[in-house]
N, C-alpha and C positions, 0 to 999 in steps of 0.2 A: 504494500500500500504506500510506503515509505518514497518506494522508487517510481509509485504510478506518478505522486503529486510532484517531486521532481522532474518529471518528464512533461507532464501539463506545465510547470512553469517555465521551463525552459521553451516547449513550444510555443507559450504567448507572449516572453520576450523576441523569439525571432518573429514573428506574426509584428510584432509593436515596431522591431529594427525593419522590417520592409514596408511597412504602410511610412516610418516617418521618412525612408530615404527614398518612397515613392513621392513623396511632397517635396523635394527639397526644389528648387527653383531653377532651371537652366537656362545660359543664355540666349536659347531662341525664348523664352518666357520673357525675361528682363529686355528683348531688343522687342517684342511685338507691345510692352507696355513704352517702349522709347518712342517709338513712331511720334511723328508728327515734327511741327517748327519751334524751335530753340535759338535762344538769345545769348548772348555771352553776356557775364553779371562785370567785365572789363571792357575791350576795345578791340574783340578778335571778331569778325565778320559773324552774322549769322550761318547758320545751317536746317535743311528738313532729311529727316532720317524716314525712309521710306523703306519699302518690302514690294519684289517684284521679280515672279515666279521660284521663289523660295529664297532667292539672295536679299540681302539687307544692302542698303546704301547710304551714303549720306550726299549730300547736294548743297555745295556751297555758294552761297553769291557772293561775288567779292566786287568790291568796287576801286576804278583807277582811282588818280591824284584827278585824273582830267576827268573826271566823272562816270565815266562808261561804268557797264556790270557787266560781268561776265559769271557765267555758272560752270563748276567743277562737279564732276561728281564721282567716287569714289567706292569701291566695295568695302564693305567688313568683314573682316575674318577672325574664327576664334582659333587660337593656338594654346597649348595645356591650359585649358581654361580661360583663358584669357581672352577679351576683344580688344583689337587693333583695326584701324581706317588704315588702308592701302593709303598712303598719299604717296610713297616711292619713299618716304621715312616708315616706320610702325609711331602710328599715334594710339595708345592706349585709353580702352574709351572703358571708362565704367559707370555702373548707375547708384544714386543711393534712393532708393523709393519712396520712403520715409519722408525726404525734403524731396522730393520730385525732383532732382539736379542730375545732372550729366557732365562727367568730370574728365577733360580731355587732358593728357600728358606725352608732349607739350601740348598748352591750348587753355587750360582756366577750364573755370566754370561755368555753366550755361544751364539757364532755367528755360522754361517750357514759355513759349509766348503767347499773348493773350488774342495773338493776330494770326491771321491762316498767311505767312509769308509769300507762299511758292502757286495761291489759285486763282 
């Protein structure tokens, strides 16, 4: 009897270790809540972080000295865990969800904007 109830415990601790490392969050999770247009809380140009046929992207408009825009736009890639924006450097993008922010290195930080940028 001794060995049944240790064997029940031990099953609904693994039962408890799969359902909470079924929840844990992954970054296709954390990049489908990123979507949308983002400000920088500095002086680094806007961006909108879009989704289009499974890749992630981001879209930069940047502005000359002599006024013109131009738009960039870039893939993101996750590497051991990690997301990076192709720009031809690795710019490391992470989220904290909590404060809504998106924290680009290099690059600041950047809140979510009140305005539809890129429609």
């Amino acid at each position: 009897m001794k060995r049944l109830k240790q064997i029940i415990l031990l099953l609904v601790a693994v039962v408890s270790v799969a359902v909470l490392s079924s929840c844990k969050e992954t970054n296709a999770d954390r990049l489908e809540k990123m979507r949308g247009d983002w400000v920088s809380t500095g002086s680094k140009p806007p961006f909108t972080l879009s989704e289009e046929n499974g890749q992630y992207r981001v879209t930069v408009i940047k502005k000359s000295h002599a006024g013109s825009t131009r738009m960039e736009t870039y893939l993101i890639r996750e590497t051991d865990g990690y997301l990076f924006i192709e720009t031809g450097l690795a710019v490391m993008l992470t989220y904290d969800k909590e404060k809504d922010r998106i924290h680009l290195s290099p690059g600041g930080e950047y809140k979510r904007s009140n305005h539809q940028l890129n429609k």
